[in-house]
Backbone as a printed PyTorch tensor [residue, N CA C, xyz], in Angstrom:
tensor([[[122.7630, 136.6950,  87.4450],
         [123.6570, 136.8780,  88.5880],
         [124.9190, 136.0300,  88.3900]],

        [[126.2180, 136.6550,  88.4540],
         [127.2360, 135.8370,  88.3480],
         [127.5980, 134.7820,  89.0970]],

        [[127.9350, 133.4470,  88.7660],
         [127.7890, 132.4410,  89.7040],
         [128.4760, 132.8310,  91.0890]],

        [[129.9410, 133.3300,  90.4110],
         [131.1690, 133.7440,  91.4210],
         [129.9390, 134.3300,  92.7320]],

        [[129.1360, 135.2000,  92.4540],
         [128.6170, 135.9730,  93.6690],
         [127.7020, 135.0750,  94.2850]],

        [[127.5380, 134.1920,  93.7420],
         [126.6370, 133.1000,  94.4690],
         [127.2730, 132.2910,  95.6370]],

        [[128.2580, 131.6190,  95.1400],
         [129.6870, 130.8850,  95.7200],
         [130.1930, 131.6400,  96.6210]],

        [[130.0800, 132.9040,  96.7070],
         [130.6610, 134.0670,  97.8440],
         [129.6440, 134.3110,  98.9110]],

        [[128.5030, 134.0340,  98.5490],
         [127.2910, 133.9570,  99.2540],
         [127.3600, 133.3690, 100.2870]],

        [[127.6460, 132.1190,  99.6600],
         [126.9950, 130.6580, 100.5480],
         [128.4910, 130.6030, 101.4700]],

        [[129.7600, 130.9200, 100.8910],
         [130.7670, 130.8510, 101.4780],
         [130.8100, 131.4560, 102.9160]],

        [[130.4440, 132.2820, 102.7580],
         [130.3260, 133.2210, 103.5470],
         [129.3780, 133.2650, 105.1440]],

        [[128.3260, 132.3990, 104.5800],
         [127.1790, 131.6390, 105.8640],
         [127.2340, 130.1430, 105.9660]],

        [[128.4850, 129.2510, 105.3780],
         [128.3390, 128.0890, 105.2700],
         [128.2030, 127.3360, 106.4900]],

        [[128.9710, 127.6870, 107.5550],
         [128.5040, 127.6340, 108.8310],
         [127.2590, 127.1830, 109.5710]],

        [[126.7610, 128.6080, 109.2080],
         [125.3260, 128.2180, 109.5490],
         [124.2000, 127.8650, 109.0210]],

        [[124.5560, 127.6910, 107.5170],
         [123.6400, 127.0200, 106.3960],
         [123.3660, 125.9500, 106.5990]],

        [[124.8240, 125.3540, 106.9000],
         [125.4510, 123.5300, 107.2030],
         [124.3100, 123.4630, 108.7710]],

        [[124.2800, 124.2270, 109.8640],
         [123.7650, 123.7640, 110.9180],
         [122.1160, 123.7860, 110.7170]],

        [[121.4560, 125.0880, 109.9960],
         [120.3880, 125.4350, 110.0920],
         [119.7030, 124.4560, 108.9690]],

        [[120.1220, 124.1750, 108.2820],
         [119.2580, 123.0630, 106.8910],
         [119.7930, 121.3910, 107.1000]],

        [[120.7070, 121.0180, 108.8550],
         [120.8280, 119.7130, 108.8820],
         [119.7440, 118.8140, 109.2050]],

        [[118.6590, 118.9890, 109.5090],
         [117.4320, 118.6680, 110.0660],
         [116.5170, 118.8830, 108.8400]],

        [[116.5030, 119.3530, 107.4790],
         [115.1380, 119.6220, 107.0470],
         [114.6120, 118.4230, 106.3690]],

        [[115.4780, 117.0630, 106.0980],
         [115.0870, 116.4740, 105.5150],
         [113.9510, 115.4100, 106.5420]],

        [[114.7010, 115.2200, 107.6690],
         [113.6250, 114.7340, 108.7350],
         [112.3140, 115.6170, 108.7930]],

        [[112.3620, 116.6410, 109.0130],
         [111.5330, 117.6140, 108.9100],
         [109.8650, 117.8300, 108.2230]],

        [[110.7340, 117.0120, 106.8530],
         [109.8330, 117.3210, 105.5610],
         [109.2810, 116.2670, 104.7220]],

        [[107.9010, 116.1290, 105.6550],
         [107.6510, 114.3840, 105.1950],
         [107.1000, 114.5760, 103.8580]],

        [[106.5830, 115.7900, 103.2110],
         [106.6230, 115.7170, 101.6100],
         [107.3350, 115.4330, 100.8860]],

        [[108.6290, 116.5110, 101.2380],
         [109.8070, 116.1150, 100.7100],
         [110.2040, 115.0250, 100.3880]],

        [[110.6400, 114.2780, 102.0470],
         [110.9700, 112.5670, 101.5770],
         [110.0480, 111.6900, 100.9690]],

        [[109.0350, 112.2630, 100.6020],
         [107.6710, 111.4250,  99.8640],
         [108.3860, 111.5950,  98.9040]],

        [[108.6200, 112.2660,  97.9470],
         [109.2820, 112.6460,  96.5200],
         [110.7340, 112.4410,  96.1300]],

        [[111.7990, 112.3410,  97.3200],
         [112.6590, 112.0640,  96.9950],
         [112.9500, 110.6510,  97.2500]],

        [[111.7800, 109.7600,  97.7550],
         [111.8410, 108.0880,  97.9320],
         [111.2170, 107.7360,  96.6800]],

        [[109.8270, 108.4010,  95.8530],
         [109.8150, 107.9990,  94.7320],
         [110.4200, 108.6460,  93.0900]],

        [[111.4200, 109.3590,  93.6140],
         [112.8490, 109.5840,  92.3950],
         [113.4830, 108.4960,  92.7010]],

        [[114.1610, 108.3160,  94.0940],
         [114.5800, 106.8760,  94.1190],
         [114.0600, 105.7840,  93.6010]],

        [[113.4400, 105.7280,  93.5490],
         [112.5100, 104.0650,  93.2950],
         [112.4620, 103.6190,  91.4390]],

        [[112.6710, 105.5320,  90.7220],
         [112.5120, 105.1540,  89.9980],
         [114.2120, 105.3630,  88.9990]],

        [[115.0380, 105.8220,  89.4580],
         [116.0490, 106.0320,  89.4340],
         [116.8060, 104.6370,  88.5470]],

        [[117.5390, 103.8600,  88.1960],
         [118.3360, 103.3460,  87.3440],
         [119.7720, 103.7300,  86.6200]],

        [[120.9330, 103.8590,  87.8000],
         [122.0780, 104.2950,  87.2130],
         [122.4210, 105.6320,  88.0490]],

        [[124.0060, 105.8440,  87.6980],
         [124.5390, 106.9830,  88.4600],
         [123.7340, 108.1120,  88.8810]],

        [[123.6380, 108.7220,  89.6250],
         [122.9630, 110.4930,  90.1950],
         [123.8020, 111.2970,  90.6960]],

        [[123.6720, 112.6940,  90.4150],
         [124.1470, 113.9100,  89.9700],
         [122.6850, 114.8320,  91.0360]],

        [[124.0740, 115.0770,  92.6400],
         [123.1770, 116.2720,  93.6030],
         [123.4590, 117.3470,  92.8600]],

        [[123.4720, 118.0940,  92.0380],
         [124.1070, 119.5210,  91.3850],
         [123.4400, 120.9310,  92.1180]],

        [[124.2240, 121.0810,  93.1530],
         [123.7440, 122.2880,  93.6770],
         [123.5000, 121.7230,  95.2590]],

        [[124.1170, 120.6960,  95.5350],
         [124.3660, 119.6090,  97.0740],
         [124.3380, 120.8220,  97.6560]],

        [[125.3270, 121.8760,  98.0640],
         [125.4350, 122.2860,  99.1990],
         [126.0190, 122.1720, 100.4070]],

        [[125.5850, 121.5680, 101.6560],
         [126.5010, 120.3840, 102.4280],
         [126.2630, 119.5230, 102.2700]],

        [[125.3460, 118.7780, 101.5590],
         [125.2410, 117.2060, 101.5150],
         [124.0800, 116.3570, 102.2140]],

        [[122.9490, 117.1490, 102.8460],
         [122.4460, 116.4730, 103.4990],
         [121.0510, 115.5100, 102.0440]],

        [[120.8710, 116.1480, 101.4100],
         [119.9630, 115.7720, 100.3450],
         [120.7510, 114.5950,  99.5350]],

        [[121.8270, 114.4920,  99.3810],
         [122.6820, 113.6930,  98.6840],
         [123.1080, 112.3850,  99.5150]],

        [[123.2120, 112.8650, 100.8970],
         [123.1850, 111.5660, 102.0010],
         [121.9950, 110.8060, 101.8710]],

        [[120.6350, 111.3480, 101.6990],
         [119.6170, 110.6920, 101.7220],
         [119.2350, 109.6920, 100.8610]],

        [[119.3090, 110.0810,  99.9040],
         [119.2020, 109.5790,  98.4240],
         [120.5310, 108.2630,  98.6170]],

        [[121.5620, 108.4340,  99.0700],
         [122.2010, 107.6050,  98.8630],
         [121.9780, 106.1950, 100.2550]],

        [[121.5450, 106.7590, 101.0950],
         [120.7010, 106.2260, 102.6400],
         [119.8340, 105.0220, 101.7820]],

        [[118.9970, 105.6930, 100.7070],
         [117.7520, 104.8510,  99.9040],
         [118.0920, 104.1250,  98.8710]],

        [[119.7460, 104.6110,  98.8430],
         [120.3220, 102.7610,  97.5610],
         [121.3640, 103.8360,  96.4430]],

        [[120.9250, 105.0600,  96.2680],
         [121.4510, 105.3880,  95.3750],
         [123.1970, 105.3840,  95.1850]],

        [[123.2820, 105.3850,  94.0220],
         [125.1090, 105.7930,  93.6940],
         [124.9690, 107.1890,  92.9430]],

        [[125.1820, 108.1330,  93.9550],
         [124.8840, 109.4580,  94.2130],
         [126.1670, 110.1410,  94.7710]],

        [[126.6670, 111.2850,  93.8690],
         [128.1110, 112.1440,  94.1160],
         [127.1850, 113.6150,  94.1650]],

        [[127.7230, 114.7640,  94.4760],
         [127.6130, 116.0230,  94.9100],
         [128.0910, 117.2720,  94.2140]],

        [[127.6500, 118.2550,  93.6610],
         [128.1280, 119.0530,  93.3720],
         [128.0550, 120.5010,  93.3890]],

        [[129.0770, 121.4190,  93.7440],
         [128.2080, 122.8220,  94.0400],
         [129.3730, 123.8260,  93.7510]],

        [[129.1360, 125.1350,  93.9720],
         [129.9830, 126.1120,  93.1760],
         [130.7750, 126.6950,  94.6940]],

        [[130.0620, 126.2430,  95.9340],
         [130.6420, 126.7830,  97.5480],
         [131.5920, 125.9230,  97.6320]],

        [[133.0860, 126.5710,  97.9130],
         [134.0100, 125.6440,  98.5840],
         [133.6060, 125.1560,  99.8720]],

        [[133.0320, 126.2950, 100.5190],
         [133.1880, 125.9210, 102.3590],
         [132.0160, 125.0970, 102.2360]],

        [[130.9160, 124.6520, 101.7230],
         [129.6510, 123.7340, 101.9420],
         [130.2600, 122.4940, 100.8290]],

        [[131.4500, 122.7770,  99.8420],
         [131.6980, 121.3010,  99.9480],
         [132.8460, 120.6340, 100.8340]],

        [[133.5450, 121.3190, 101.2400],
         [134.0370, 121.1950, 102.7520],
         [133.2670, 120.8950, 103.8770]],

        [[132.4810, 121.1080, 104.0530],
         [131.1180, 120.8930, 105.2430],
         [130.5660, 119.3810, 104.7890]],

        [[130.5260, 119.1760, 103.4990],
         [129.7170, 117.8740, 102.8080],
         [130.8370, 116.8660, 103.1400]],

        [[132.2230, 117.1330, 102.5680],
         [133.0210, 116.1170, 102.5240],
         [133.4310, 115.6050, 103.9790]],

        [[133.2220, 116.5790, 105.6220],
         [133.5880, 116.2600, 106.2880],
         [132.7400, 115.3370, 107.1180]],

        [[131.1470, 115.7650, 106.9150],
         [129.6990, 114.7840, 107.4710],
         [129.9830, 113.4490, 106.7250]],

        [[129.9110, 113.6100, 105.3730],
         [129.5460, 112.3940, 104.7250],
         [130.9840, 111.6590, 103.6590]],

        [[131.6360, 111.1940, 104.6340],
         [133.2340, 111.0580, 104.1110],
         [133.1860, 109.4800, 102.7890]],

        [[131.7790, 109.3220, 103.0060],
         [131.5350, 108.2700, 102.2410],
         [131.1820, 108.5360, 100.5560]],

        [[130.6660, 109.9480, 100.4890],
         [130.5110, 110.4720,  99.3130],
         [130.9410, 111.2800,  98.0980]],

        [[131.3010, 111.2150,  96.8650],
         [132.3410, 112.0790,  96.3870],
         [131.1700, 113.3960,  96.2990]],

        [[132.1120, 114.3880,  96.7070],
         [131.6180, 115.9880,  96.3900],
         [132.8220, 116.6500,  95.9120]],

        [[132.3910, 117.4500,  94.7170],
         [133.0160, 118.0630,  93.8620],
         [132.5850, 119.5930,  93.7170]],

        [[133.7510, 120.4230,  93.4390],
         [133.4820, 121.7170,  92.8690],
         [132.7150, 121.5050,  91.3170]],

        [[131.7800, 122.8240,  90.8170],
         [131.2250, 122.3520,  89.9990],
         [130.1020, 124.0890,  89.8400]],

        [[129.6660, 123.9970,  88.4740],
         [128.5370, 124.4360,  87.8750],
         [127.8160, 123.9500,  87.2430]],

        [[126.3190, 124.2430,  87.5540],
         [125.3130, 123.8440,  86.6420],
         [125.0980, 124.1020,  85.4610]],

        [[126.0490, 125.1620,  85.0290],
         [125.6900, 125.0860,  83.6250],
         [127.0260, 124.4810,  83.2700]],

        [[127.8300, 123.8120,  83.5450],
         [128.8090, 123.3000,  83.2430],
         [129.0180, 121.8550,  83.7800]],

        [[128.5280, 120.8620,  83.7920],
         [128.2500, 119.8280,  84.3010],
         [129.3950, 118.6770,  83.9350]],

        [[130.1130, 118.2960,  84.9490],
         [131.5140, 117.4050,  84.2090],
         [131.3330, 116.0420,  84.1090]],

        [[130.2660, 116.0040,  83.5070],
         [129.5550, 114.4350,  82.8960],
         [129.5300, 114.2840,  81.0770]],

        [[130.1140, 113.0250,  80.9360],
         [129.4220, 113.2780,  79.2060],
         [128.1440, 112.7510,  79.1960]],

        [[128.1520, 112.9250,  78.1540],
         [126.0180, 113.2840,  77.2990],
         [125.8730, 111.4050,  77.8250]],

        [[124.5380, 111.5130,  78.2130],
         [123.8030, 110.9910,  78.5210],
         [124.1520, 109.8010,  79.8520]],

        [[125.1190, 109.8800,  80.4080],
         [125.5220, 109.0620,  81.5230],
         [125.0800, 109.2380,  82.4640]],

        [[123.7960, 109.9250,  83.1880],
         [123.1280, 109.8980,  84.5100],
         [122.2230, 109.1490,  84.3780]],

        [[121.6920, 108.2500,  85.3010],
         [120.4840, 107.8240,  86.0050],
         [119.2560, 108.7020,  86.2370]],

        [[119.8640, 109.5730,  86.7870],
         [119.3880, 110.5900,  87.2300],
         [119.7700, 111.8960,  88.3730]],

        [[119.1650, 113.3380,  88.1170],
         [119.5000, 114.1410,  88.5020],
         [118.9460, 114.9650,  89.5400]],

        [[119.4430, 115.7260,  90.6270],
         [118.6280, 116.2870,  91.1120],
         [119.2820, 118.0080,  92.0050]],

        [[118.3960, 118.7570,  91.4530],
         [118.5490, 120.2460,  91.6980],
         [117.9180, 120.7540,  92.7080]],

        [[118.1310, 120.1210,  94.1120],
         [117.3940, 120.7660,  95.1700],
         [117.2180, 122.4550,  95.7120]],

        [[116.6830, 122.9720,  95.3450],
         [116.4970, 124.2850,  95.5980],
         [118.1120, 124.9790,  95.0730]],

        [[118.6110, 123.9750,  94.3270],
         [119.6620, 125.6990,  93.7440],
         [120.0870, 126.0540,  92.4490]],

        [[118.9900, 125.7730,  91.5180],
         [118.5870, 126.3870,  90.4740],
         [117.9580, 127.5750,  90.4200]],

        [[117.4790, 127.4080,  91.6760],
         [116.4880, 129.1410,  92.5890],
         [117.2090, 130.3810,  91.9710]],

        [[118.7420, 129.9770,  92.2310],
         [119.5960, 131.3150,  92.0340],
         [119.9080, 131.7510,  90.7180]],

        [[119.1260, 131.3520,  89.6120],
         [119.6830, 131.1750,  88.4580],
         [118.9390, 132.2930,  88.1850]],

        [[119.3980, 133.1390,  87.1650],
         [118.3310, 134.1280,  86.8920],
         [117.5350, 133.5610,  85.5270]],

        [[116.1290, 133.9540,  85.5420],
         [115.3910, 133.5500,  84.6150],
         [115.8160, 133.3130,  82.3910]],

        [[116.6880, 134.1230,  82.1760],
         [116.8640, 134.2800,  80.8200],
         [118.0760, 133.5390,  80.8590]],

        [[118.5200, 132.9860,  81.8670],
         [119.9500, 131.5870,  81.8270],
         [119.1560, 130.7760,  82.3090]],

        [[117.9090, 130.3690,  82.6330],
         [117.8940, 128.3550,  83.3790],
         [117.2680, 127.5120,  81.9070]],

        [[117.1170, 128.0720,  80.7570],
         [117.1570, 127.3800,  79.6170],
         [118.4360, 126.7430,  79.6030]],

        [[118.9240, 127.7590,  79.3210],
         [120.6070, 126.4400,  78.9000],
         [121.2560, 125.8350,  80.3570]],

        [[120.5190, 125.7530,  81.3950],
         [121.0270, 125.1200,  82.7700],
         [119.7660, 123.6000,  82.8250]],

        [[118.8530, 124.1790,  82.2390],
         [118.2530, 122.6010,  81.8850],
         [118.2130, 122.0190,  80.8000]],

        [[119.0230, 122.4610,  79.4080],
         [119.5820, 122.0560,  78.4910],
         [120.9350, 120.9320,  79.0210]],

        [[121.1150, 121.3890,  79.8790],
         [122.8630, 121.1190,  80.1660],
         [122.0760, 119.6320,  81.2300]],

        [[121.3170, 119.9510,  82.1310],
         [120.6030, 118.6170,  82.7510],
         [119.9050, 117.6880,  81.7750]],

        [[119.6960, 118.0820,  80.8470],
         [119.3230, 117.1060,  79.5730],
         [120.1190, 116.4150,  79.2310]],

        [[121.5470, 117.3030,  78.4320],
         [122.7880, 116.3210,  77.8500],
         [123.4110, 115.7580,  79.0250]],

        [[123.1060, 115.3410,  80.4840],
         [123.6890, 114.3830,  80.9910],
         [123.0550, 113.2380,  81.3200]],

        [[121.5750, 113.4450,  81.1490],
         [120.4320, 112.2550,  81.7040],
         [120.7370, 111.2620,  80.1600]],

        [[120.7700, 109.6960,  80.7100],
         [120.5690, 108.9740,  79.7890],
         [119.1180, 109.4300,  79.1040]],

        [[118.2580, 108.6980,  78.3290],
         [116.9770, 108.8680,  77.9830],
         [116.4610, 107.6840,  78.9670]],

        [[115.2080, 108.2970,  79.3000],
         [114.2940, 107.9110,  80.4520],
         [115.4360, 108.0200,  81.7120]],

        [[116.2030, 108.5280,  82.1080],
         [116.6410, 109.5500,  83.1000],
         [116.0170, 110.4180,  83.5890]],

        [[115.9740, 110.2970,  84.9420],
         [114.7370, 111.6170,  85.8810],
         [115.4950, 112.6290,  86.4310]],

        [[114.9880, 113.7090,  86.8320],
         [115.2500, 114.7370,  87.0910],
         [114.0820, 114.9100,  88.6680]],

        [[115.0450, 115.6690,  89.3590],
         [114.3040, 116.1310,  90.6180],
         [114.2950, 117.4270,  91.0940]],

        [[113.5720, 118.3250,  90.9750],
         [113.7230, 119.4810,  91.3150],
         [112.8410, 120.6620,  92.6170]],

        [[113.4300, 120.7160,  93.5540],
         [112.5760, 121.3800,  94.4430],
         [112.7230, 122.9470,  94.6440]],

        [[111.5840, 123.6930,  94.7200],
         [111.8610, 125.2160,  94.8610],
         [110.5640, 125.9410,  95.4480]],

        [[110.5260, 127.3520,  95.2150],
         [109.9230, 127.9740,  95.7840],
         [109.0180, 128.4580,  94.5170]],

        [[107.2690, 128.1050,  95.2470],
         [106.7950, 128.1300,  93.8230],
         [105.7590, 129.4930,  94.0810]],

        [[105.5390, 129.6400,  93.0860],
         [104.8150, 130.9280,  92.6160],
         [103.2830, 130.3550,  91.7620]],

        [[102.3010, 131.0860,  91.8930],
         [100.6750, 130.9360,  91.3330],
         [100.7640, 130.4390,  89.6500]],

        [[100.3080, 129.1530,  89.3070],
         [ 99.9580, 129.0950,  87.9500],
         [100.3680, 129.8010,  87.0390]],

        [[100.7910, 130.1560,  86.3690],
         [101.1480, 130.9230,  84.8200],
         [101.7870, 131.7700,  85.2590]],

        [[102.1330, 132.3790,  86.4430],
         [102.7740, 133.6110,  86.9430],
         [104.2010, 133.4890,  86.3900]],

        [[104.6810, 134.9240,  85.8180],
         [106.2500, 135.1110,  85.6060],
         [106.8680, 134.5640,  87.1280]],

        [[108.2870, 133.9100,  86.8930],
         [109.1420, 134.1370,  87.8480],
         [109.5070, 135.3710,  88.7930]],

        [[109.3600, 134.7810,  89.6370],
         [109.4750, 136.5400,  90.7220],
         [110.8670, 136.3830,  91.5430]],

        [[111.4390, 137.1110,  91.5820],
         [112.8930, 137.4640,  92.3660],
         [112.5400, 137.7500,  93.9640]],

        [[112.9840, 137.3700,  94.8780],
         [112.8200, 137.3450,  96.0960],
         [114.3890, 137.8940,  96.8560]],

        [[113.8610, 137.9980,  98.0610],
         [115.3650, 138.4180,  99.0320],
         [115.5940, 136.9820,  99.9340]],

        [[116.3130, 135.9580,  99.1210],
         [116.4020, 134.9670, 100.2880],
         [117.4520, 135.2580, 101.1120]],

        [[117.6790, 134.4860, 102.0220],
         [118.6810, 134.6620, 102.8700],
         [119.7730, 134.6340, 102.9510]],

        [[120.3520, 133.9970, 101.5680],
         [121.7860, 134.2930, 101.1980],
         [122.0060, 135.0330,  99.9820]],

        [[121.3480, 134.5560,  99.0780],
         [121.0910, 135.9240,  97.9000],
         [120.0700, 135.5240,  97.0410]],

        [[119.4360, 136.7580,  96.5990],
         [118.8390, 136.8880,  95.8740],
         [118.3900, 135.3960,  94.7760]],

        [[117.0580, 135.0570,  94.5290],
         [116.4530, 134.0590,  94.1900],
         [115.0410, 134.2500,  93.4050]],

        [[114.4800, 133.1390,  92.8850],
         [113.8920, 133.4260,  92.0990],
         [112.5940, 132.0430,  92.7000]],

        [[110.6650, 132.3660,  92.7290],
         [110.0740, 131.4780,  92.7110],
         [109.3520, 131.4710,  91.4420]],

        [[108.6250, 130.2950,  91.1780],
         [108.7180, 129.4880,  89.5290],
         [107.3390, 129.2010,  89.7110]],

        [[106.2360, 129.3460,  88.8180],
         [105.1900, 128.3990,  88.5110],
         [105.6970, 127.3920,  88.4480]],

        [[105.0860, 125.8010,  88.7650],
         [105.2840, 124.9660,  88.3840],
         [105.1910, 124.5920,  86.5640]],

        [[104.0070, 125.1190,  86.4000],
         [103.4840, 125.1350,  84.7460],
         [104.4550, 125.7530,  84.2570]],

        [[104.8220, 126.6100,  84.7000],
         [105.9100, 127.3420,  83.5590],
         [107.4280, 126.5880,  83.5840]],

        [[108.0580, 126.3350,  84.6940],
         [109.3220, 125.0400,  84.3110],
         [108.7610, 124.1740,  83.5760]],

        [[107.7130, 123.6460,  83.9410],
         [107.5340, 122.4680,  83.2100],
         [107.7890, 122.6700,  81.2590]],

        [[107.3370, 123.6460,  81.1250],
         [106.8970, 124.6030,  79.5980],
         [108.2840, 124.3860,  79.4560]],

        [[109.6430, 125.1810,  80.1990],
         [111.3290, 125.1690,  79.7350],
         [111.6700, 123.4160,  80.0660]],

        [[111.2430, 122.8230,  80.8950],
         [111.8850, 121.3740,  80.7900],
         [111.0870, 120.5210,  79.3760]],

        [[110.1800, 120.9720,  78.7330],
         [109.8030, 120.4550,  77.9120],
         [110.2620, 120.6460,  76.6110]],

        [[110.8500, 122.3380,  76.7300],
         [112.2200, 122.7710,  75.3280],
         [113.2820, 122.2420,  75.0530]],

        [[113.4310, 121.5620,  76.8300],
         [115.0430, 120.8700,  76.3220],
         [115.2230, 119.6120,  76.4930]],

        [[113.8000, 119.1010,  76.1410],
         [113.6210, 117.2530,  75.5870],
         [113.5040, 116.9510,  77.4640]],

        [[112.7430, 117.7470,  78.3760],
         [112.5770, 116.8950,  79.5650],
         [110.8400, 116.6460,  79.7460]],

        [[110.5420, 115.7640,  80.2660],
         [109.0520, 115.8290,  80.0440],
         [108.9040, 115.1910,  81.8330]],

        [[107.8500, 116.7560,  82.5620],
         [107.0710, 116.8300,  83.6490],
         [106.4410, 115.5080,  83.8090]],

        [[106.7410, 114.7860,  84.6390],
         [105.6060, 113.6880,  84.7450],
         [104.9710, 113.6820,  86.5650]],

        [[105.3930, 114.6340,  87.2540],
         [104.3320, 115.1480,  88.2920],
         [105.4120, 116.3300,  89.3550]],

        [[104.6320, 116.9100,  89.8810],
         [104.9330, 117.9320,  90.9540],
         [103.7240, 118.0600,  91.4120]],

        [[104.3840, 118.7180,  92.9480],
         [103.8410, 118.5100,  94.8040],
         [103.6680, 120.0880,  94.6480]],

        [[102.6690, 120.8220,  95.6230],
         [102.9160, 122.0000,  96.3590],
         [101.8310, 122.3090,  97.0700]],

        [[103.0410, 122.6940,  98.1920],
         [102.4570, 122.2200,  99.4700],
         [102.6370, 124.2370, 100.1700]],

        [[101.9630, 123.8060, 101.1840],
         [101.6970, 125.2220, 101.9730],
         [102.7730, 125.6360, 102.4850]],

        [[103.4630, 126.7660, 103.1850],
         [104.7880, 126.9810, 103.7440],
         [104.3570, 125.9690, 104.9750]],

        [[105.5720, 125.9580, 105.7660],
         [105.3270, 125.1820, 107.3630],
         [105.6410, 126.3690, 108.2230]],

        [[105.2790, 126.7540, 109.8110],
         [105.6420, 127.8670, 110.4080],
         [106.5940, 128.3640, 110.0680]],

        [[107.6340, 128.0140, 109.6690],
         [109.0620, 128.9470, 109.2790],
         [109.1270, 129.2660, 108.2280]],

        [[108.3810, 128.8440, 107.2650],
         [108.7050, 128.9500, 105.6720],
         [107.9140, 130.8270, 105.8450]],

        [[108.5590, 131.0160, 104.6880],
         [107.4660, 132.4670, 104.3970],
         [106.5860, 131.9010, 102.8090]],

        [[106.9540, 131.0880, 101.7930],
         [106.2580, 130.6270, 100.9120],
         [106.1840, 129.5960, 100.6560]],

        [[105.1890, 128.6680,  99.7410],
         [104.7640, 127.8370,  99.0500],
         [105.8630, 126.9190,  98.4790]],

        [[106.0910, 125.9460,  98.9340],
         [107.1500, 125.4500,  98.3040],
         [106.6950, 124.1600,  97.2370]],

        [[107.5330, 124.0370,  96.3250],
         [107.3730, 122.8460,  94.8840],
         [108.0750, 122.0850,  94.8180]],

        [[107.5700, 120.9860,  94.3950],
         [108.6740, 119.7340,  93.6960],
         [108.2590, 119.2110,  92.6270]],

        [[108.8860, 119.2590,  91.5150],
         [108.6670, 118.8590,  90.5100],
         [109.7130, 117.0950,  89.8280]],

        [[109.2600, 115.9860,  89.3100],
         [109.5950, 114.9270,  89.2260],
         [109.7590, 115.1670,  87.5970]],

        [[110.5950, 114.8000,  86.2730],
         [110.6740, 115.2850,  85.4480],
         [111.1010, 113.7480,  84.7340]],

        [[110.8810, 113.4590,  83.5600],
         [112.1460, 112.3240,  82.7410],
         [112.2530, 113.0790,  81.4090]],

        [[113.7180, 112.8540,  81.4180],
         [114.3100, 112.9160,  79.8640],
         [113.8640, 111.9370,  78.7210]],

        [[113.1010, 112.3440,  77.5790],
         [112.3570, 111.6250,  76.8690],
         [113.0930, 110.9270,  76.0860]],

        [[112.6790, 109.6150,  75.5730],
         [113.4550, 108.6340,  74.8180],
         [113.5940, 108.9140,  72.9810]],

        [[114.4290, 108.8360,  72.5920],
         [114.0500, 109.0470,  71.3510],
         [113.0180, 108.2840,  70.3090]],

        [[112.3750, 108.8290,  69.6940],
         [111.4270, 107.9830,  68.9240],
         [111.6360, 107.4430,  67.8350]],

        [[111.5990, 106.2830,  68.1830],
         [112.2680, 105.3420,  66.6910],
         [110.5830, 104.3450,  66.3600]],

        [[110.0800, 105.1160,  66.5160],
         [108.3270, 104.5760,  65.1820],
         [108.7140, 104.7000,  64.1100]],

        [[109.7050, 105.5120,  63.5780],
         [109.5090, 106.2630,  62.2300],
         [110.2400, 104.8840,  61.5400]]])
């Protein structure tokens, strides 16, 4: 899916994206279970890539982090920059990340890697690789799908999306030097219609035994 139509998406409901997802982090005491221990283990700059309005990127930075924003929606980084005037948010793509190689702390892709279509999120977690220092974490939350199951395409509410085995990201974060070291999944809550995931990830160190 072309990013452009993604960015036209969100543009388009930013409004009510910004009102309807300002509450989920209170909301979601799993959630903040996982995004207090990315924090904790965090060390150095962080990269929201796929922020949105900012409320996931406020948090993280609420818990200590030095944490900036990034997303492909003008109007939700307009929405971010006007809540949280304390934070830099930037235009931006995930597969285009305006960091050099290895300068993050750590990273995190809250549900908008979703939109990526399956035969591009190799080189979109290639690209989250060349910015994590080594032992740099990665945070990723989405909509998960049964054990070994292919990725399945869904009708979300702004466009079209994709839910993930956990086992199977883990399988592509492990191609591009990231190594799974735990994920959550938990039941929908009354509003959800599915299963949602979080996966905790580090960029592996190079091995100098030899």
């Amino acid at each position: 899916m072309p990013d452009h139509a993604v960015a036209a998406a969100y543009d388009a409901v930013a409004e009510l994206y910004t009102d309807v997802t300002r509450d989920q982090v209170a909301t979601d005491l799993y959630g903040r279970a996982l995004l207090t221990a990315f924090a904790e283990q965090v060390r150095g700059p962080v990269l929201d890539a796929g922020c949105g309005p900012g409320r996931i990127t406020a948090h993280l930075r609420d818990l200590g982090l030095d944490i900036a924003g990034l997303d492909l929606s003008e109007r939700l980084i307009e929405a971010a920059r006007t809540e949280y005037q304390g934070i830099r948010f930037d235009l931006g793509d995930l597969s285009a990340l305006p960091h050099p190689d290895g300068t993050l702390g750590g990273l995190v892709s809250w549900y908008s890697f979703i939109h990526v279509p399956p035969e591009r999120l190799p080189a979109v977690f290639a690209e989250f690789a060349r910015v994590l220092a080594p032992g740099g974490r990665l945070l990723l939350g989405f909509f998960a799908e049964a054990p070994g199951a292919q990725p399945a395409p869904f009708d979300h509410r702004v466009i079209r999306a994709y839910r993930w085995a956990p086992d199977r990201l883990a399988g592509l974060l492990g191609t591009a030097g990231l190594t799974a070291t735990a994920w959550l999944v938990r039941e929908p809550y009354p509003n959800e219609r599915f299963r949602q995931a979080i996966l905790l990830a580090e960029r592996r160190r190079p091995d100098v035994s030899r």
